[in-house]
C-alpha positions in Angstrom: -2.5 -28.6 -2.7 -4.0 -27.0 -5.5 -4.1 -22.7 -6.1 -5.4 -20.5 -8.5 -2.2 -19.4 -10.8 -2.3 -16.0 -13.2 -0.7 -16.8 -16.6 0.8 -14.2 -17.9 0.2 -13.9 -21.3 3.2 -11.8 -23.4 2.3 -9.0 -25.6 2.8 -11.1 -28.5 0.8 -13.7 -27.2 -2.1 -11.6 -26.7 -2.0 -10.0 -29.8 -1.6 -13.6 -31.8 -4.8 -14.7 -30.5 -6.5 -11.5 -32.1 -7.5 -10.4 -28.7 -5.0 -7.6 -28.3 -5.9 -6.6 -24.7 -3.5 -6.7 -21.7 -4.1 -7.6 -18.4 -3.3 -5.1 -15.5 -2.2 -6.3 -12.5 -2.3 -4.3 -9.3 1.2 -5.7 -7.1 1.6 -5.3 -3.2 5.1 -4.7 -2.3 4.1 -5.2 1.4 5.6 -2.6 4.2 9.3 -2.1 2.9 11.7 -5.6 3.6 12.3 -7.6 0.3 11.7 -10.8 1.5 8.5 -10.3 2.8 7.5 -9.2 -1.2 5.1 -12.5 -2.3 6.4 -15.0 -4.7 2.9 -14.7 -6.9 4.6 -10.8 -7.2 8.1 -11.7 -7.9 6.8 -14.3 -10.7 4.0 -11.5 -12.3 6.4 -8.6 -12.5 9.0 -10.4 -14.3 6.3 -11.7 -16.8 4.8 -8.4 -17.2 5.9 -5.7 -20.5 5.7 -2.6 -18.9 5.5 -1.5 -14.5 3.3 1.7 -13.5 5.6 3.4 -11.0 3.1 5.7 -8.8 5.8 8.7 -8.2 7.6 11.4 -10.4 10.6 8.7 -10.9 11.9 5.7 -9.9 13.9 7.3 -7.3 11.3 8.8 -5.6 9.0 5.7 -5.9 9.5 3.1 -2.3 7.6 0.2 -4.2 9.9 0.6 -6.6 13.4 0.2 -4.5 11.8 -2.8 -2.8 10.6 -4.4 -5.8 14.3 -4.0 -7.4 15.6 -5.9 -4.0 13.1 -9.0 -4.7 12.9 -9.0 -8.4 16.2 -7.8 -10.9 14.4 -8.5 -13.8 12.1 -4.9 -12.8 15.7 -3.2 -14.0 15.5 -4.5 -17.7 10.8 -3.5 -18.1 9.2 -1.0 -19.8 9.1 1.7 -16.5 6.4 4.4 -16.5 5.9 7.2 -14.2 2.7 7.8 -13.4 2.5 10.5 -10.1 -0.9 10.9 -8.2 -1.5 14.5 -6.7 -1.0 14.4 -2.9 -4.3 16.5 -2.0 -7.8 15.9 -1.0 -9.2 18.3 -3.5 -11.8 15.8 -4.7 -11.9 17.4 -8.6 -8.1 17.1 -9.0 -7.9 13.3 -7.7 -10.7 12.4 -10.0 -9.0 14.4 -12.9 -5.7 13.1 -12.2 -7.4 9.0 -11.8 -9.1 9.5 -15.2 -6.0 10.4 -16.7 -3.5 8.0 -15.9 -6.9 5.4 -15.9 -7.0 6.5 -19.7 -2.8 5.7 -20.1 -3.2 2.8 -18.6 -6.3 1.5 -21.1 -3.9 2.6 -23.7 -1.5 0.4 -22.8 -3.8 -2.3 -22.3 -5.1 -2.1 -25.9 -1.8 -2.8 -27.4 -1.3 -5.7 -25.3 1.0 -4.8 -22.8 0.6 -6.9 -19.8 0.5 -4.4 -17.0 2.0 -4.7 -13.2 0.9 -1.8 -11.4 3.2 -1.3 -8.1 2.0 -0.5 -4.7 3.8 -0.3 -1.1 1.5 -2.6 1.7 -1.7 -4.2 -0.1 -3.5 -2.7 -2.5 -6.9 -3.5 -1.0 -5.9 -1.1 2.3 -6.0 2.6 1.6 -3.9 2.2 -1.5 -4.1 4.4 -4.5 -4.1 1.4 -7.0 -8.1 1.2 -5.8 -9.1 4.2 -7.8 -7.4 3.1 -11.1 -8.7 -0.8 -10.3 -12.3 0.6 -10.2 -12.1 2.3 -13.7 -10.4 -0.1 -15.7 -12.5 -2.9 -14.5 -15.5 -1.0 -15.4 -14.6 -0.1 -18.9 -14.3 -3.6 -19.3 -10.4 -5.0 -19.0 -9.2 -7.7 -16.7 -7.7 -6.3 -14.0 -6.0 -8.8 -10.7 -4.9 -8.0 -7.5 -2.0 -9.8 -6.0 -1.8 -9.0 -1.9 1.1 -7.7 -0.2 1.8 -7.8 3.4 -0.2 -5.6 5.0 2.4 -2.7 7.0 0.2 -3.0 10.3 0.6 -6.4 10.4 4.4 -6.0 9.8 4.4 -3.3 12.4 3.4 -5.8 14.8 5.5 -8.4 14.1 7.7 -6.1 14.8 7.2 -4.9 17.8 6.5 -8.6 18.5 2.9 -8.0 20.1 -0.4 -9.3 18.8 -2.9 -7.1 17.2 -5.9 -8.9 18.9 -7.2 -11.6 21.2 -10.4 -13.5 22.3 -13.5 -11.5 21.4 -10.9 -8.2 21.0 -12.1 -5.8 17.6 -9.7 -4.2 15.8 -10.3 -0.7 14.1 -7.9 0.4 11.2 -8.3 4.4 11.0 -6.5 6.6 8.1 -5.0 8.8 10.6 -4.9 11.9 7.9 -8.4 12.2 8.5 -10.5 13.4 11.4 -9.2 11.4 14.5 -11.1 12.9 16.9 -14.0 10.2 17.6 -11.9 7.4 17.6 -11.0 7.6 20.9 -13.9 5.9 21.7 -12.9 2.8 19.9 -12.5 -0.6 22.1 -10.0 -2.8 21.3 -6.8 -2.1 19.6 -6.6 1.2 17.1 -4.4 0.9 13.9 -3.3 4.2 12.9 -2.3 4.1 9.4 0.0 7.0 7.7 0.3 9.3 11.2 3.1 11.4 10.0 1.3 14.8 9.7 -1.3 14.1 12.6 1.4 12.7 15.2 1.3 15.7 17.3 -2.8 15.6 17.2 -2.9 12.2 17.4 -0.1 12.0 20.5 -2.5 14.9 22.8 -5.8 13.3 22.3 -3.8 9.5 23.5 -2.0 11.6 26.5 -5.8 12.9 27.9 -7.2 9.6 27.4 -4.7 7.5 29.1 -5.2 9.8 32.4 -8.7 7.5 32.2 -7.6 4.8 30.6 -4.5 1.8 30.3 -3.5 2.0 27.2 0.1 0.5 25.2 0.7 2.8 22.8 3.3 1.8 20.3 4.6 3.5 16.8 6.7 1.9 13.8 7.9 4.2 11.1 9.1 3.2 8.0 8.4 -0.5 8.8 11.4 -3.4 7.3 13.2 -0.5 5.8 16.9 0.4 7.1 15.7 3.2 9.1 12.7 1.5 10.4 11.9 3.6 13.8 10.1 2.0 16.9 8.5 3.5 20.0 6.7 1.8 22.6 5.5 5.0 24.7 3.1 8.5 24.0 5.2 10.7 25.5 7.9 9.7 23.1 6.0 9.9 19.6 7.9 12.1 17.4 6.1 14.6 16.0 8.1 15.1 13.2 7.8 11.8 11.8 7.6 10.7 8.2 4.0 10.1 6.5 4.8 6.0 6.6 4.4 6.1 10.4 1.8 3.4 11.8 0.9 4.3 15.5 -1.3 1.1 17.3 -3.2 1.6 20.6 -4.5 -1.2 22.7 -6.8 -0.5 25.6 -7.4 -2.6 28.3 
């Protein structure tokens, strides 16, 4: 069988052709176990000169520590810090995507071939998008290589499938206005709970007094302190901001 491949050209490669531009490369880490990081990601990070870390240091950066488990050769690249602003103040985020859009192009012109690190997939809710976006429109080649996606990795799991037959499944960022989306059918993915649990656990306890509904939550999904509940009255309200909550209504 036959797949599309991404060579990964070196920076010296690049630059011998007279082309001089890198490639970027935006790398799903999946939900938090090693094994489940991709091979295609494995393989592109150790080709790559330089990883964007999206925290204040490699310590504090989760796609990091799992990538290390998967891949050693991470250890011996060019590591760059590179922190987005945790806020929903639309002029700082665009501020703060243009600049480390414009490091990254930077980077790029010298030839440095680029692996951008992100926890899940980059194509769900993932910050990688905004950079993606921007460096694709000035022009550069930018890839994405998919990670598992946590909410599938939730379910598996809790060992439950996410849908049946004709059922619709309706992935909600749960940092967000919640109210409405009790009138989803189907199962509800709840993605990044943490600071909404206890909003998020009242409006599921009135609507299961009308409704039969399995409510389950995984936090910190394939990592050693991976949490699991299967009931509403026991979601923690203190749990951390990589808490997935599914609902399924029947």
């Amino acid at each position: 069988m036959k797949y599309k491949k991404y060579e990964v050209k070196t920076q010296e490669q690049n630059l011998s052709k007279n082309r001089g531009i890198g490639i970027l490369y935006g790398i799903g880490v999946g939900p938090g176990d090693p094994e489940l990081v991709t091979l295609k990601a494995v393989r592109i990070v150790g080709e790559c000169d330089t990883v964007i870390l999206p925290a204040k240091s490699k310590e504090d950066c989760i796609a990091y520590g799992i990538m290390k488990e998967a891949c050693g050769k991470i250890a011996e690249k060019e590591l760059i810090c590179m922190p987005f602003p945790m806020t929903k103040d639309e002029s700082r985020l665009t501020a703060a995507h243009e600049q480390i859009c414009l490091e990254i192009k930077k980077l790029l012109d010298n030839g440095r071939q680029v692996a951008f690190l992100t926890i899940g997939d980059p194509t769900v809710y993932s910050t990688y998008q905004y950079i993606h976006k921007r460096v694709v429109k000035g022009g550069y080649e930018a890839h994405i290589v998919n990670g598992v996606p946590s909410f599938c990795a939730a379910a598996g799991a809790l060992g439950i499938s996410l849908a049946d037959n004709k059922e619709e499944i309706h992935v909600i960022p749960a940092s967000y206005e919640i109210g409405k989306t009790a009138e989803f059918s189907g199962t509800r993915i709840y993605m990044k709970s943490g600071k909404k649990l206890g909003e998020l656990k009242q409006m599921l306890q009135k609507q299961q007094k009308d409704s039969r509904l399995e409510v389950y939550s995984v936090e910190n999904c394939g990592m050693m302190n991976e949490k699991i509940t299967t009931e509403v009255e026991k979601l923690d309200d203190t749990s951390g901001y990589l808490t997935i909550v599914i609902v399924k209504e029947h």
